[in-house]
BAKOLLUM-619554 format. One record per residue (C-alpha): residue number from 0; residue in three letters; x, y, z. Coordinates in steps of 0.1 Angstrom, whole numbers, always signed. Layout:
! BAKOLLUM-619554
REC  num  residu      X      Y      Z
REC  NUM     ALA      X      Y      Z
...
END
This chain:
! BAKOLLUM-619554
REC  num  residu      X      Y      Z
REC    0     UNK     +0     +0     +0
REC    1     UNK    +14    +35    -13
REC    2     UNK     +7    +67     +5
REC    3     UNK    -15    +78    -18
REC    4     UNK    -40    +48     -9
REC    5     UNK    -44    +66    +30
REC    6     UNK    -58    +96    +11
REC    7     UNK    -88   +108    +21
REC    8     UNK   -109   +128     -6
REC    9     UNK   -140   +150     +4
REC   10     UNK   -162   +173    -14
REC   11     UNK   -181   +195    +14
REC   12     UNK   -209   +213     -4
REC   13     UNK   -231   +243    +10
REC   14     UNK   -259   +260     -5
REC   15     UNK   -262   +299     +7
REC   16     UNK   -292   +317    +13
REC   17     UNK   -297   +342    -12
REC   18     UNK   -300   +369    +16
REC   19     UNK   -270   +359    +36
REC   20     UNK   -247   +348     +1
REC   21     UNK   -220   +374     +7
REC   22     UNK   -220   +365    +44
REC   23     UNK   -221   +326    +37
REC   24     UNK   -191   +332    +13
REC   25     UNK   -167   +354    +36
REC   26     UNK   -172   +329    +62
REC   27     UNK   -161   +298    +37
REC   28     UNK   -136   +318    +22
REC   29     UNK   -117   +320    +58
REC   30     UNK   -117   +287    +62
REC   31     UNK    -88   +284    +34
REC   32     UNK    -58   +295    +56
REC   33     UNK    -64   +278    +87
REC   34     UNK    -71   +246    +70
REC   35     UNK    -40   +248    +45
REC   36     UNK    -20   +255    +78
REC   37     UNK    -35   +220    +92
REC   38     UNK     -9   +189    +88
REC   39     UNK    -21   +163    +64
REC   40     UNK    -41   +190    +41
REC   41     UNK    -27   +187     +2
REC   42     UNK    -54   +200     -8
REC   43     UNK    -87   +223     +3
REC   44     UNK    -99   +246    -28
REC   45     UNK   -135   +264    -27
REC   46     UNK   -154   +267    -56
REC   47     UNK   -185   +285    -68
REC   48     UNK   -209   +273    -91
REC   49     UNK   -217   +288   -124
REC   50     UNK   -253   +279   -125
REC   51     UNK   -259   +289    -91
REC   52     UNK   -241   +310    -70
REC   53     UNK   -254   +304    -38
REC   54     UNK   -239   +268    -41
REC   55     UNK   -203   +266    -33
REC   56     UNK   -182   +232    -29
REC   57     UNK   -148   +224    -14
REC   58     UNK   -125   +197    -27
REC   59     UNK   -101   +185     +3
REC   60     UNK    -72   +158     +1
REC   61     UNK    -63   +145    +37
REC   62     UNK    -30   +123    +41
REC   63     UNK    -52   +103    +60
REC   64     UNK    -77    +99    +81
REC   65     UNK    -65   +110   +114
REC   66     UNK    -59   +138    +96
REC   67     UNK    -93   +146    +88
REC   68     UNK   -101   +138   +120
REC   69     UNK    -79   +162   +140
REC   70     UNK    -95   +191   +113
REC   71     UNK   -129   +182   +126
REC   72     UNK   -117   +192   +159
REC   73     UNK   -102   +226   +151
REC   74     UNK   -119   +257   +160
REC   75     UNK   -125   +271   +126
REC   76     UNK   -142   +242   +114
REC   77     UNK   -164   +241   +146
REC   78     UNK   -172   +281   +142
REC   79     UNK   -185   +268   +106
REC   80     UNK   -204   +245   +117
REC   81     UNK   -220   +264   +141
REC   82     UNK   -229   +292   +116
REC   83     UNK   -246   +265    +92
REC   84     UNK   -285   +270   +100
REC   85     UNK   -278   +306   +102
REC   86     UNK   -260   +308    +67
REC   87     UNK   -269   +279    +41
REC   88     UNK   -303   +273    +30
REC   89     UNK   -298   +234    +32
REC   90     UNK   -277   +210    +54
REC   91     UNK   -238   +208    +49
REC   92     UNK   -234   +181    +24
REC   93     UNK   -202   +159    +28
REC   94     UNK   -191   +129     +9
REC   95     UNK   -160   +110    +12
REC   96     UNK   -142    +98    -24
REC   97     UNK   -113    +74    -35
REC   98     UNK    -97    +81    -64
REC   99     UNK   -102    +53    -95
REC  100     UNK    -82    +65   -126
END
């Protein structure tokens, strides 16, 4: 098993409300240092949807697991989380990938 097989891949996706969209983007938008600071993180880009933009995803790339685990932890994911009912107009949507090709 290579390192790359320990990678963890997520895509966290958020829907603004319209009303709050500036707000809801600021908020993700400051999540970027912090989390590129954290050990493990290769990778943790925010994008913005063309279609829609009041939906925003991140793409993340852990070194593993514990990791993730120890960002799940850190205070600026925790502040996020608590913001979520107040900012996005559905649940935080998070799904965990593995890489094929």
């Amino acid at each position: 098993m290579n390192n790359d097989d320990k990678r963890i891949i997520l895509i966290a996706r958020a829907k603004a409300k319209p009303d709050l969209l500036e707000q809801a983007e600021k908020t993700l938008l400051a999540m970027i240092e912090p989390t590129r600071a954290e050990e493990g993180c290769i990778e943790y880009n925010l994008h913005q949807s063309e279609d829609d933009e009041t939906v925003f995803f991140f793409y993340e790339v852990w070194a593993s697991k514990e990791d993730l685990d120890e960002h799940a932890k850190t205070p600026h994911l925790m502040s996020l989380v608590e913001k979520a009912d107040e900012l996005f107009a559905e649940p935080l949507d998070v799904t965990s990938w593995k890489m094929i090709s």
